[in-house]
C-alpha positions as CSV (number, residue, x, y, z in Angstrom):
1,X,102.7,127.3,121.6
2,X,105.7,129.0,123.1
3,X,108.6,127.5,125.2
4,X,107.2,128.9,128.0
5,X,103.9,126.2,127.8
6,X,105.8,123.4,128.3
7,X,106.5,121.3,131.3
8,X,109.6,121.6,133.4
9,X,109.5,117.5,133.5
10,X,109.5,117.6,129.7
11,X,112.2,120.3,129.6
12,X,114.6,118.1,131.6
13,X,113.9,114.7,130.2
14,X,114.3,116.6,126.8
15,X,117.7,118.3,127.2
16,X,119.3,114.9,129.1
17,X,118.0,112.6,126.4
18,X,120.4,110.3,124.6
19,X,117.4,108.1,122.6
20,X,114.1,109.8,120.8
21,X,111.6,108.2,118.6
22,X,109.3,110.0,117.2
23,X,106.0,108.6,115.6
24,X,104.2,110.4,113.0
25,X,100.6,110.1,111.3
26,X,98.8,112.1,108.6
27,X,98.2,115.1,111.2
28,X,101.8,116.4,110.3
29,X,101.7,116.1,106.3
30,X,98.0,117.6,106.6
31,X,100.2,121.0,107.9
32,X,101.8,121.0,104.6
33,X,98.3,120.5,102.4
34,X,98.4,116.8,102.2
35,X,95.1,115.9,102.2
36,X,94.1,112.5,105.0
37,X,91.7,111.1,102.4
38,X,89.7,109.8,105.5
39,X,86.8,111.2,105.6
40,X,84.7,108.9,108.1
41,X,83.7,105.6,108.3
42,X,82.7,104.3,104.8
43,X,82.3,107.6,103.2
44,X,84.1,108.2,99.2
45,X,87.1,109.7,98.8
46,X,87.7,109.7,94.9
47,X,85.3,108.4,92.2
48,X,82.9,107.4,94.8
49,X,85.0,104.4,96.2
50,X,85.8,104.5,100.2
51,X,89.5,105.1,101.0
52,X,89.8,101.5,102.5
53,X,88.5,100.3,98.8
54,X,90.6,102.4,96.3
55,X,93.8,101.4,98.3
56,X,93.3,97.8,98.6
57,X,95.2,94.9,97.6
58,X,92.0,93.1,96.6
59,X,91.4,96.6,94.3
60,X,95.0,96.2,92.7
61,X,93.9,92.8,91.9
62,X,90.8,93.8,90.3
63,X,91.4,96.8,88.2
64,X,95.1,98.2,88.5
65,X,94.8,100.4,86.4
66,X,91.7,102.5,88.6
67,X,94.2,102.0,91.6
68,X,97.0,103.6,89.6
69,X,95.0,106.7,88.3
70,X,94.2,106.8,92.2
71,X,97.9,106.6,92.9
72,X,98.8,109.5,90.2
73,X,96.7,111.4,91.2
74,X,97.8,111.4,95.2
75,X,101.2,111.6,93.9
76,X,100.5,115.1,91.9
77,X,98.7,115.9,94.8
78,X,101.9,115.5,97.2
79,X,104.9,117.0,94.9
80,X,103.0,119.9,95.0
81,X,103.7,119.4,99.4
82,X,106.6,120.9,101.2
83,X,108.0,120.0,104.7
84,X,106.7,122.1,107.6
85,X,108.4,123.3,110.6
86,X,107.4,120.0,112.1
87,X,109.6,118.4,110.0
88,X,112.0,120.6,109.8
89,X,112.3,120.5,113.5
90,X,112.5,116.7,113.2
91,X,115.9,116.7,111.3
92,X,117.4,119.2,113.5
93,X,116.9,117.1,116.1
94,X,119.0,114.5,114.2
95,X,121.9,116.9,115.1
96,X,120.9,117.3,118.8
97,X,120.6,113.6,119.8
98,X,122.6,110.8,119.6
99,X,119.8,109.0,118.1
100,X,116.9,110.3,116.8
101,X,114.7,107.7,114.7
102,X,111.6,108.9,113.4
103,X,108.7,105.8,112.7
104,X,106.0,107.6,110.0
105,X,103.1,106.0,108.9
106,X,103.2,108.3,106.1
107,X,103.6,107.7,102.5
108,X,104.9,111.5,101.4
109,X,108.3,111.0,101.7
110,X,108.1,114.5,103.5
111,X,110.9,113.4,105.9
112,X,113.6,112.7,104.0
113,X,112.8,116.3,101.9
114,X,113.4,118.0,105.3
115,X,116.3,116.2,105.9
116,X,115.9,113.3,108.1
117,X,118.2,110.4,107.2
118,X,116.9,108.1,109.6
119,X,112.8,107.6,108.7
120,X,111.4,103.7,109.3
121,X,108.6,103.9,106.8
122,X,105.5,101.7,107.8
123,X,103.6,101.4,105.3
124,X,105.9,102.5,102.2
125,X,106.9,105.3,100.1
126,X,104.3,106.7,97.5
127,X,107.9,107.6,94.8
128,X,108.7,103.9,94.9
129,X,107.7,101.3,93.1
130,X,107.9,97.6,93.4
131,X,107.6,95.4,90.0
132,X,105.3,92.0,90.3
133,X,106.9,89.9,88.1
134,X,110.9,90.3,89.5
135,X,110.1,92.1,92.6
136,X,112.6,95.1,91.9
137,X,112.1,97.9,93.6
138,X,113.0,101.3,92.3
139,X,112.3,105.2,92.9
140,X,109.7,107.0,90.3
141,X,109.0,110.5,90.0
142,X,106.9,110.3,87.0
143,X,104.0,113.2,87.7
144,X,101.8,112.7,86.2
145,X,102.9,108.7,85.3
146,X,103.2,108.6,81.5
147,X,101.8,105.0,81.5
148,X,98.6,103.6,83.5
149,X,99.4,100.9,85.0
150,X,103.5,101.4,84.8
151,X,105.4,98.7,83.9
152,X,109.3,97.3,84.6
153,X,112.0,97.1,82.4
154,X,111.7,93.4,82.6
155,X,108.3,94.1,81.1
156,X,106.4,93.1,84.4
157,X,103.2,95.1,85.9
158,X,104.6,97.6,88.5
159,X,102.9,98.6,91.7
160,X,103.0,101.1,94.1
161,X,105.2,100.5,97.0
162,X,103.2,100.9,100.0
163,X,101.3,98.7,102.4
164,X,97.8,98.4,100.8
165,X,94.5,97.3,102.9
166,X,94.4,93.8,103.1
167,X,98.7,93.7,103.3
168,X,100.8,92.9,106.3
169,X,103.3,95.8,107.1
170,X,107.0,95.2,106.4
171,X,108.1,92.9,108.9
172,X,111.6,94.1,108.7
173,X,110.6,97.9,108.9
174,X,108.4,96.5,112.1
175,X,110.9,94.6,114.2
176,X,113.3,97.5,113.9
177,X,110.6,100.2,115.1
178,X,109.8,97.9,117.8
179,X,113.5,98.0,119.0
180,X,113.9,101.3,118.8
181,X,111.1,102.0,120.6
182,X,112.2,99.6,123.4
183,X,115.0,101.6,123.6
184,X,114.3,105.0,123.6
185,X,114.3,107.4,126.5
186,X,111.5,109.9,124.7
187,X,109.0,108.9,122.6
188,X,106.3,111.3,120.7
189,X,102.7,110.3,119.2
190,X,102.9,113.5,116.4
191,X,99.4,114.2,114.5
192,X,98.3,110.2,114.8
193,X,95.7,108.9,117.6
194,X,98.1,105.9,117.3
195,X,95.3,103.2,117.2
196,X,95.7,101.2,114.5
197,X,97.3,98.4,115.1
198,X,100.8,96.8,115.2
199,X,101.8,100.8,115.1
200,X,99.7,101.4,118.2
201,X,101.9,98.9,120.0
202,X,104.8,101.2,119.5
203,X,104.0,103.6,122.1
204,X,103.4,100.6,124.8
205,X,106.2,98.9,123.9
206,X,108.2,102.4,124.6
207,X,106.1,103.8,128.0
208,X,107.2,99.5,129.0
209,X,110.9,99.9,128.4
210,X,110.7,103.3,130.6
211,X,110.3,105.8,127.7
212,X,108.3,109.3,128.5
213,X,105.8,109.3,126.3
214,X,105.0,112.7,124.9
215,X,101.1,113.2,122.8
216,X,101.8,116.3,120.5
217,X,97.9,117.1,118.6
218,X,95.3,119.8,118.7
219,X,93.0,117.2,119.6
220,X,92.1,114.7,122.6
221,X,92.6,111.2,120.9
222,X,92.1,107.8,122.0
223,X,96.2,107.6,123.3
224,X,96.2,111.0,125.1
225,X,94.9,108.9,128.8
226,X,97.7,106.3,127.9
227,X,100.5,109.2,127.3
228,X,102.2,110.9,130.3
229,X,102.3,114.4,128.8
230,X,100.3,115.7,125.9
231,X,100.8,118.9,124.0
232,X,98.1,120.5,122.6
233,X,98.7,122.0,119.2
234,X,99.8,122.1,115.7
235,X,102.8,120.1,115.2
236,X,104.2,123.1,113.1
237,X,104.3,124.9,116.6
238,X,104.8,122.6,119.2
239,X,108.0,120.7,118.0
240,X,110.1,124.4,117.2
241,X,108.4,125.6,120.5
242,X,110.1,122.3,121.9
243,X,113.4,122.8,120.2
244,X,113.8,126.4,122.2
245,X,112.5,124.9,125.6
């Protein structure tokens, strides 16, 4: 996409805005070889178990240590990923704005690598870890982990520390992306359809509070009659196309 594609509307709103959130989904990582793991409805993703079954809570409960090879092996999987342009374009923004928030639904910790400093994280961070017995949490870049299922100094079972099927997101995390969305002036749906809920809130909350609300995907998704400009393309294009507009 070049600068030229873009709307004049966007262009303005763009260059006089004070407040941007920015949602992202797996559609940005997947630009830098991270893999969605969703392959369709019920279908397996690793040692014939659905996606929705290897990363459940009800799973950690049953066999930790088959969640955790599933976790090591995501997590060699991802330090082998570096940010895009997408993201690279995401913490330069940090410098053109006076806030910029980005709200990921990502694990990767791709945004903080490109240098974003302020990322609202979901549903977790694959490099951290949270222990079940004292509840520390703590960062682990272990690849691969030298110990199936980890454990904590204290000598407690560790876990991964994301937001499993079956868990409630952070409600902190939460409240804080629904403020800043309530507050923003610009708000972008990057490489998610946005339709899992509370994070498909996010963008109503925002287009509610008087927020332009800006699709960027190759593809039509479920948001894109909701959204009041969508631009259709790779994130990797769109968002350094956008910084030039």
């Amino acid at each position: 996409m070049s600068p030229a594609e873009i709307t004049e509307e966007l262009k303005r709103r763009f260059r006089r805005a004070r407040r941007v959130v920015v949602l992202t989904g797996a559609g940005i990582s997947a630009e830098s070889g991270v893999p969605t793991f969703r392959g369709g409805g019920g279908s397996a993703v690793w040692r014939g178990f659905p996606f929705e079954q290897i990363s459940s809570a009800e799973m950690l409960a049953r066999d930790p240590a088959l969640v955790w090879e599933w976790f090591n092996y995501r997590r060699q999987v991802i330090s082998q990923a570096r940010p895009n342009a997408a993201h690279r374009a995401l913490a330069e923004w940090e410098k053109r704005f006076q806030s910029l928030v980005v709200i990921t639904q990502n694990i990767d910790d791709l945004h903080r690598a490109a240098g974003s400093r302020t990322v609202l994280e979901l549903h977790g961070n694959i490099w951290r870890v949270r222990c079940l017995s004292c509840g520390r949490v703590t960062e682990n870049r272990q690849v691969p982990l030298r110990e199936i299922p980890p454990t904590c100094t204290c000598g407690g079972m560790l876990r991964p520390d994301v937001v499993l099927f079956g868990e409630a997101l952070p409600g902190e995390v939460l409240h804080r992306a629904q403020a800043e969305a309530a507050r923003c002036e610009l708000f972008f749906i990057v490489g998610t359809s946005a339709i899992v809920y509370p994070a498909a809130y996010l963008p109503v909350i925002a287009k509610h509070g008087g927020a332009y609300v800006v699709e960027v995907n190759p593809e039509t998704t479920p948001v894109s009659s909701l959204v009041d400009v969508t631009l259709s393309g790779k994130a990797g294009e769109v968002l350094p196309a956008l910084s030039e507009a």
